[in-house]
N, C-alpha and C positions, 0 to 999 in steps of 0.2 A: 583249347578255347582261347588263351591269350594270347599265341600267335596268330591264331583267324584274325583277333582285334588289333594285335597289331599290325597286322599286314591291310587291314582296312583300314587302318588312319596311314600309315605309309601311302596307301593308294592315293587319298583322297589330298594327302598332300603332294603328292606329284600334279594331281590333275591340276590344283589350284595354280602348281608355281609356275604351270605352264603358262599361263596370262600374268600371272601375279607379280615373282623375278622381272618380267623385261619391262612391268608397268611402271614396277619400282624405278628401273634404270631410266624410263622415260622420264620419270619426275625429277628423280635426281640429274639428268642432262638438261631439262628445262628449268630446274633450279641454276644450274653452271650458267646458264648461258644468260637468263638475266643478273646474275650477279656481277659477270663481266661485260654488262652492256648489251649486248646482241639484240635483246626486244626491246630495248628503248625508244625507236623510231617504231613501232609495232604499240607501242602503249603511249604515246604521245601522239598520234593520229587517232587513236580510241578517244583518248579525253577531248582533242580538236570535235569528234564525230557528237558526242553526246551532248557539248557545250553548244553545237551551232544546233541540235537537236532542244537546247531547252525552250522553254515556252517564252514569247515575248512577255518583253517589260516595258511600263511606260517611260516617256519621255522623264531625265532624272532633271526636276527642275530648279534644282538647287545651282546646275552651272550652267554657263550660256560659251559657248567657242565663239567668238569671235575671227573668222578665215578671211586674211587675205588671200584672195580668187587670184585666174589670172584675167578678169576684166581688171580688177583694181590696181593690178601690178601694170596694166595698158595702161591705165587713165593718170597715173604718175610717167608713165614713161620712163621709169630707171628700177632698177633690182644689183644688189641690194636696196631694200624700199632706206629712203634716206629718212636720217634721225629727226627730223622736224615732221617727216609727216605722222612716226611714231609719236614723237613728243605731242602733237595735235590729238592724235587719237587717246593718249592716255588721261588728257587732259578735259575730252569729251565726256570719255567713259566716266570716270569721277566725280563730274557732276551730278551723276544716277546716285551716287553713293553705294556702291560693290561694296562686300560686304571684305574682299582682299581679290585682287589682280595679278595675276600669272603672266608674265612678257614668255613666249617660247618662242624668241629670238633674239640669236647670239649680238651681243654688243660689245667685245670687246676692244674694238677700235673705234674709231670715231668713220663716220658717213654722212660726208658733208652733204648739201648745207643742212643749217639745225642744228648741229652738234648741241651748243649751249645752251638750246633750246630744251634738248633731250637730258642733259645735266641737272638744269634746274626742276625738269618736273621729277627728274629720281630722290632728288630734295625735297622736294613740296611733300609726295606721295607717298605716307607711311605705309601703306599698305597694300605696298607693288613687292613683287619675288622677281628677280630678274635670275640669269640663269649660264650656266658655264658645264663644263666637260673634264671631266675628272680621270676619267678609264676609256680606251690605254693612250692615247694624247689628251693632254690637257688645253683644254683653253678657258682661257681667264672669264672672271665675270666682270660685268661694269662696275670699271675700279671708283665708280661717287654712288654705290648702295654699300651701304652696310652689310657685313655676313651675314644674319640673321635674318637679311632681306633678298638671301641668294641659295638658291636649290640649281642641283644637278638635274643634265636628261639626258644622260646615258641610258642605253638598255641593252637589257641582255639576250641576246640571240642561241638558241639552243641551233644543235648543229646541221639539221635540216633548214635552216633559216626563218623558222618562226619562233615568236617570240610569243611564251610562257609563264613570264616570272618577272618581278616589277624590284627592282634595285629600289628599298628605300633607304639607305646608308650605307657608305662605303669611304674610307680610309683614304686620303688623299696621298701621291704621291711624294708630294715635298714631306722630308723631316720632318719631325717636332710640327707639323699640322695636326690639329683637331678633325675629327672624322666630320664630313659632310652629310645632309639632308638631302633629299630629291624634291626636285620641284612639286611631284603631287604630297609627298609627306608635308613641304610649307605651307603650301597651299590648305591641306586639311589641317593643319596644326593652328593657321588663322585664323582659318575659320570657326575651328569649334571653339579657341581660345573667348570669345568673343561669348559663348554660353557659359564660360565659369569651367571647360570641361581643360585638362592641361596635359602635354606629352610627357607619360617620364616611363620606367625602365619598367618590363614585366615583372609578375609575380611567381608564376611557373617556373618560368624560364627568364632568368636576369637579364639575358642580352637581346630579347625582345622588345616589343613597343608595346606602351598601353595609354589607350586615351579613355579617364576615370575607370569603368571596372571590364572594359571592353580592352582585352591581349590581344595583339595580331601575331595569329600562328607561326614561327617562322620556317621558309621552306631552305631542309637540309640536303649536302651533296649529295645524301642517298635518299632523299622523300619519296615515296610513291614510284613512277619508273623511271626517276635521275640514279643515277649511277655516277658518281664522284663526277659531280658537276661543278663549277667554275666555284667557290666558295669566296665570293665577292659582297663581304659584308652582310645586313639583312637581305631578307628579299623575301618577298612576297609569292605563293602563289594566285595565279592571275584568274578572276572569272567575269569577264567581260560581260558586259550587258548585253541582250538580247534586243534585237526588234527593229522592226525600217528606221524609225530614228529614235536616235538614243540619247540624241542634246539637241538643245536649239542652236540653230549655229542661224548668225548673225553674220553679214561680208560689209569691209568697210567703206561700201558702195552706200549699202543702205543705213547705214551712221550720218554720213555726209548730207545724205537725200532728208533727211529726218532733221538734223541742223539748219538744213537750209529751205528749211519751211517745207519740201515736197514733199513729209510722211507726218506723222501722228507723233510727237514728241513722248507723250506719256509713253505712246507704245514703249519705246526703249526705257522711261524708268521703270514700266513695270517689269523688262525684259533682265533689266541689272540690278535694280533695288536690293540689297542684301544678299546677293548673290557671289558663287565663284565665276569668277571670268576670266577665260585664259583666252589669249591672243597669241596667233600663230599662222603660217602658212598653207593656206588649202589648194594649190596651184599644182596642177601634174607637172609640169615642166619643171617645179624646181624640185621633185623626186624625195621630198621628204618624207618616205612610205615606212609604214612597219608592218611586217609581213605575219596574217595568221590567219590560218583557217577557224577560230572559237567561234566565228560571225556569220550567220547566215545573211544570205542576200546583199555583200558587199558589191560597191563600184567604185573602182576595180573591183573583180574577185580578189580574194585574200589579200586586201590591203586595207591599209585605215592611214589616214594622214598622224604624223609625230603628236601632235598639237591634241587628236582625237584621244590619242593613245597614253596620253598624262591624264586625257578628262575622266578615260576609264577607271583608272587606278586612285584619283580622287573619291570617286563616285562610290568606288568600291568601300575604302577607308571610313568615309563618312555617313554611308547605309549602313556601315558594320556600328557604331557606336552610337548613333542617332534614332536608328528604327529596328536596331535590333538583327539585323541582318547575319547569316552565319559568312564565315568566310572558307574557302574551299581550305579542306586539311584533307589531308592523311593520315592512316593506322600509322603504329610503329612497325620496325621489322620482324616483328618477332609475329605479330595477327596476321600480318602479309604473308609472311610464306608460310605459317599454321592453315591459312585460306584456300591458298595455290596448293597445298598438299590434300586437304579432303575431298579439292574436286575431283584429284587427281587418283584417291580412293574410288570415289563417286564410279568414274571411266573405267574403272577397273572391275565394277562391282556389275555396270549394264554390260561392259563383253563377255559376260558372265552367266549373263539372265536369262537368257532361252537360247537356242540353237538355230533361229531364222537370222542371219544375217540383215535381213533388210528389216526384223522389227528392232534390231539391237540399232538401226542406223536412224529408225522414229525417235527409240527412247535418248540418243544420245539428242538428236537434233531438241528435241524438247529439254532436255536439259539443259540444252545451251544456251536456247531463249530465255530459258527458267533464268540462267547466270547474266547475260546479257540485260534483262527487267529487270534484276536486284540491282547490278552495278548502276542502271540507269537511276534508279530509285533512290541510292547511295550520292548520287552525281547530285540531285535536286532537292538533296539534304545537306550539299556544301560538303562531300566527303568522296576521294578519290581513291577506290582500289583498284585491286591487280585485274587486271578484265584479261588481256591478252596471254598471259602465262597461264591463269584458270583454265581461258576456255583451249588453248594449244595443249596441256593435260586430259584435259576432257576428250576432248574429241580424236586424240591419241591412242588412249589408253582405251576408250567407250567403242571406238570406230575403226580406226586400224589395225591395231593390235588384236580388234575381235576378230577380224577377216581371219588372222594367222589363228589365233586360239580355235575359229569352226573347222579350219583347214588341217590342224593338227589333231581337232575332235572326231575330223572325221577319216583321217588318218586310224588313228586307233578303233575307232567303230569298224573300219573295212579292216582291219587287223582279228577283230573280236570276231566278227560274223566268221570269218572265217574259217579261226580256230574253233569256234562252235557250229559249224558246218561240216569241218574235220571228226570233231566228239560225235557229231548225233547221225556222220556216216557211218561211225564206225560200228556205234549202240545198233544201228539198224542192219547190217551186214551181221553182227557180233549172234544178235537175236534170231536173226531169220537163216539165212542162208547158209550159214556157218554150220547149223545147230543140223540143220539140212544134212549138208556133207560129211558131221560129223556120224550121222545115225547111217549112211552111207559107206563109208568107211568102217564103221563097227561089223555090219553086216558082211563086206567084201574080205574080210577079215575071217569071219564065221562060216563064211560059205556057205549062206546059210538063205541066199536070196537068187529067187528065178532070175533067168533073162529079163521076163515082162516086166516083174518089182521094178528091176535094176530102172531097167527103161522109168518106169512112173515115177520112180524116185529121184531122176534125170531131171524129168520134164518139171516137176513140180521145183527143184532146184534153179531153173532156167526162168518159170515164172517168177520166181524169188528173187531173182536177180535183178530181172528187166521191171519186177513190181520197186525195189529200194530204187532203180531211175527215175521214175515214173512219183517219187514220194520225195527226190531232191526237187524234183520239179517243184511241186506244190509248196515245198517248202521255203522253196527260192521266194517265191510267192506270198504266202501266208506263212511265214516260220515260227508269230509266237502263240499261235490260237489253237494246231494241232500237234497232234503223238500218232507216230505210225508204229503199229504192232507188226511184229513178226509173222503174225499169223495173215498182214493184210491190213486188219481192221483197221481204223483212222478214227478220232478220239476229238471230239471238241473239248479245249484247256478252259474253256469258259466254263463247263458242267462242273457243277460241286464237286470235291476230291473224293466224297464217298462213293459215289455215283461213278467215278473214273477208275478207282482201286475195285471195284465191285466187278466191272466190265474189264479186268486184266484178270482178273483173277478168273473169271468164268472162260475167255477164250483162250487164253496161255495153255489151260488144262484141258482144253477140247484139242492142243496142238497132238502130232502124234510122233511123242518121246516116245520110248521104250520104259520107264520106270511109272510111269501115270499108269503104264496097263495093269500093275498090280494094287492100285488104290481100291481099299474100301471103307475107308471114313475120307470126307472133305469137307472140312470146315469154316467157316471165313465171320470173323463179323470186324468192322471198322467204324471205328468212333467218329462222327462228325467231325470239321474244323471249319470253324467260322473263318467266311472267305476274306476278311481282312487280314489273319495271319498271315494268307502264302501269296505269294504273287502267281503272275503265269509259268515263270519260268522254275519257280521253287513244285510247281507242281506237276510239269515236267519230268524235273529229276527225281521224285518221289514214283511216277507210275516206270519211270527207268528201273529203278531200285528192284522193288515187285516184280518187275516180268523178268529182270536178271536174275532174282533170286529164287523165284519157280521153275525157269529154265532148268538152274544148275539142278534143283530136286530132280524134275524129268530126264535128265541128261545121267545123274553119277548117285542119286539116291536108290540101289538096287535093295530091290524085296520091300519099298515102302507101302506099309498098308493104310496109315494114317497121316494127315498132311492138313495141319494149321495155319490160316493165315490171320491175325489180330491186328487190330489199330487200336489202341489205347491212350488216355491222354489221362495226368494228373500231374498236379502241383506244377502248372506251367510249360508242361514236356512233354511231347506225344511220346508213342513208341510204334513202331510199324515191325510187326516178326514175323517169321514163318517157321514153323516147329514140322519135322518130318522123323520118321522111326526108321528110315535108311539106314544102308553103309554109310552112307554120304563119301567125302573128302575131305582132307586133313583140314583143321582149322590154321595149321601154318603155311598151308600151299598158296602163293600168288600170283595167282592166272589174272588175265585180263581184266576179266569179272567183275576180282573181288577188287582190281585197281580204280575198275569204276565204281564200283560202290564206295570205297574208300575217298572216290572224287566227288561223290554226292553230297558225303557225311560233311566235307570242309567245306562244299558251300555251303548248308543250309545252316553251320555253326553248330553241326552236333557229333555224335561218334557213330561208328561204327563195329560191328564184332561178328564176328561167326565163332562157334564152338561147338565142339562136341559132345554131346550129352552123353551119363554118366554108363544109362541105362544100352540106350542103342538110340542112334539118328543124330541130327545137327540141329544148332539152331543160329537162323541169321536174324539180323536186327538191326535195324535202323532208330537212331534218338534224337529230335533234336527238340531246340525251345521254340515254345510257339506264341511268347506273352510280345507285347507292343514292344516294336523297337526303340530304341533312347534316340533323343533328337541326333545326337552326333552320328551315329550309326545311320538314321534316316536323310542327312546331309550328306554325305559320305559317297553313300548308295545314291542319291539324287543324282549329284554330279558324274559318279561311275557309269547311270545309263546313260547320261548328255552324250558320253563320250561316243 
């Protein structure tokens, strides 16, 4: 009994490791491979897809862009735009009273004329950020602002060339410097100054930012799907605003027009009154683009001007602690790849599920929509996970891997049919024709049979033959619903097993052995079994059993007058006997037979015996359990017939 069980968990663990082994390896290589990078550009066009996928936002009306075009750059006729017509604009804009002013152009030289123009209004104008370049060239800010009135506009470019991630501090090259601000950090830092709210260090995390009880998450060289990325100061991850327009932008065409009586004055105080205003370049020509796909419906595609791209990262800062806003994070690594591993379960679990290839290709495909909805769902709750290395496990492990697993299932199944095509020619040859030639042979032996016998004994041999062709046929066909008898008959497996044993036992005995001609008791009764216990094929091997063990009576139980056949069941156990008063044969002899009956007994997980009784005759016997199987057993056997 304990090697049956353990050869059935032995089995059931092979079947499993056959998908299970290479799924593991598939995770553990799509573990490798983003750990060193490899799907980063694969999970950085995912977050691009889902960000230009969110739902528009309105116009953020807290800041206005002020673009010089290229009409305005025509109508000065010079570029660089000279420092007096800046000085004029900045000194426009501040009449509105802006609530703080962003210059996003470089002045660290002078550009005549105007120069002192442009001097004195950096003087007047507390509440201008002018702006310089930190990483990897430096250029200076305008040396008549005060630090405090100067932010960086570097950015960081990920290695496909768009940009993800918003530098709000970074460490100046020169010695003994104090770490610099970015433009949009001054800018936000003014403006909420201005409500009572103030920049100082995080609480989670110390070398974070917090403006009052609002932390800005910071993004790490391994966040989400960076992989030891540039580790330049803070930095933000980036979630752009949504929608055809995302600021008012204002060109200092229509500034001018509005000064000079052609427009609605109020218009622009109402457009700057307590507002951020950044002033910058909107002109194709002079190529100040940053490159991303997070935006849908850009013009260009995938660009946004410098100047746009500081309004963003304002916009963001200042939603985050003013309205509540979340800011895109990330799990740690430790959720991340606990995540990418149960999909990757998941994949392993549907090439598993059933034996239809194209339904294991529905359930993967739905699954992946299934992972694809969550990630999106995840995305517009301000939270970035692994989408790319999930769904490459999934659809690995769920969809390719199951090709090989049906391919190797059904490798084994044309193996099995086989080998049990081999067994139940042999059962039908062994019973019929055999048994034939053997009572043939006894005879030619005895001398003891006419020519004509001889003949009929021939011919009926010859039907026997070409009848077990004629019964692979069918079986080829219908193999697990019939049992072919020796004698001919054909047996539906669907008829209750008492019904089955009842009908072997009545034509076995009408066969014509030589030791049945001396019966004068024959008895038979069989116990029911509830047709849950057996399957088709358990009951198969059971009418096997009986018609082998009648045979041998007919065959080698000489002078038998009484001949028992019993089905009995108690305390969990059937028992199937046949008791005869023969010579019989040794209970140590191992002929074919009893090899098969001995192969019944280990499948149906019970024993086997023949013995010889004390008085005179033999007795054979079949035992096995016929109570519900335990779930593991019933897994086990699941998977063994997938095969």
């Amino acid at each position: 009994m304990l090697p049956s069980i353990w050869n059935k968990i032995k089995q059931g663990i092979t079947i499993w490791s056959v998908a299970t082994l290479p799924g593991i390896a598939v995770l553990g290589l799509v573990i490798f491979l983003r750990l060193n990078g490899s799907l980063q550009f694969i999970e950085w066009v995912t977050l691009d897809s889902f960000l230009r996928l969110h739902p528009s936002e309105p116009i953020d009306e807290r800041i206005v862009i002020v673009g010089i075009n290229e009409g305005d750059i025509q109508h000065i006729k010079n570029y660089p735009i000279p420092d007096r017509e800046i000085a004029k604009l900045l000194r426009k804009l501040q009449k509105y009273q802006p609530r703080v002013i962003g210059l996003d152009i470089v002045r660290d030289i002078p550009v005549e004329p105007g120069h002192a123009e442009l001097v004195a209004a950096f003087k007047d104008i507390k509440n201008l950020i002018g702006v310089e370049k930190v990483i990897p060239v430096a250029i200076k800010p305008p040396p008549d602002l005060p630090s405090e009135q100067i932010g960086f506009i570097d950015v960081l470019s990920d290695d496909d060339g768009k940009v993800r991630r918003a530098l709000l501090e970074a460490k100046r090259p020169e010695k003994n410097k104090k770490y610099a601000f970015s433009l949009p950090l001054q800018l936000a830092q003014t403006y909420l100054k201005v409500q009572g709210i103030e920049l100082s260090n995080g609480i989670r995390d110390r070398n974070a930012m917090r403006f009052g009880s609002i932390e800005l998450p910071r993004l790490f060289p391994n966040s989400g799907g960076y992989v030891q990325t540039d580790d330049f100061g803070v930095q933000l991850l980036l979630n752009y605003r949504n929608g055809r327009e995302r600021f008012r932008k204002i060109s200092l065409k229509d500034i001018n027009d509005s000064e000079n009586g052609k427009g609605n004055p109020n218009l622009l105080r109402d457009a700057f009154a307590g507002r951020i205003v950044l002033i910058g370049i909107t002109a194709p020509s002079i190529k100040d683009f940053i490159n991303t796909d997070a935006i849908a419906n850009l013009q260009p595609p995938g660009k946004i001007y410098g100047v746009e791209f500081h309004a963003h990262v304002v916009s963001q800062i200042v939603s985050a602690v003013l309205d509540k806003q979340p800011i895109l994070e990330t799990w740690s690594q430790g959720w991340e790849y606990l995540w990418i591993i149960c999909w990757g379960v998941l994949g392993i679990y549907l090439g598993q599920l059933t034996k239809s290839p194209s339904k294991n290709f529905v359930y993967v495909a739905l699954a992946s929509l299934g992972l694809v909805g969550i990630a999106y769902t995840f995305i517009l709750s301000k939270w970035w996970i692994p989408v790319a290395p999930a769904l490459l496990v999934l659809v690995i492990n769920g969809a390719i891997l199951s090709t090989l697993y049906q391919h190797d299932r059904f490798l084994r199944s044309q193996i099995e049919i086989r080998q049990h095509t081999i067994e139940e020619t042999f059962v039908v040859i062994h019973n019929g024709p055999l048994q034939t030639l053997a009572k043939i042979l006894r005879h030619v032996q005895d001398q003891d049979l006419e020519q004509n016998q001889l003949l009929e004994y021939l011919q009926n041999l010859n039907y026997e033959i070409r009848e077990v062709g004629e019964y692979l046929k069918l079986e080829t066909l219908n193999r697990k619903e019939s049992f072919h008898l020796g004698s001919g008959l054909i047996l539906n497996l669907k008829l209750p097993i008492r019904y089955l044993l009842y009908e072997i036992y009545s034509h076995t005995l009408q066969r014509n052995f030589p030791c049945f001609k001396t019966l004068k008791v024959k008895a038979y009764s069989f116990a029911p079994i509830e047709e849950k216990y057996l399957s088709i094929e358990q009951k198969r091997e059971l009418c096997q059993f009986l018609e082998e063990a009648l045979c041998n009576v007919g065959k080698h139980a000489k002078g038998v007058t009484r001949l028992y056949a019993t089905g009995k069941q108690k305390e969990g156990w059937y028992t199937l006997s046949i008791k005869d008063n023969g010579t019989g044969i040794n209970s140590d002899y191992q002929g074919q037979g009893t090899k098969q009956c001995l192969n019944i007994a280990r499948k149906l997980r019970g024993k086997f015996q023949r013995n010889s009784l004390k008085e005179k005759g033999t007795l054979c016997e079949l035992t096995w359990p016929i109570t519900r199987k335990s779930w593991i057993f019933a897994c086990i056997e699941r998977n063994t017939n997938l095969m």
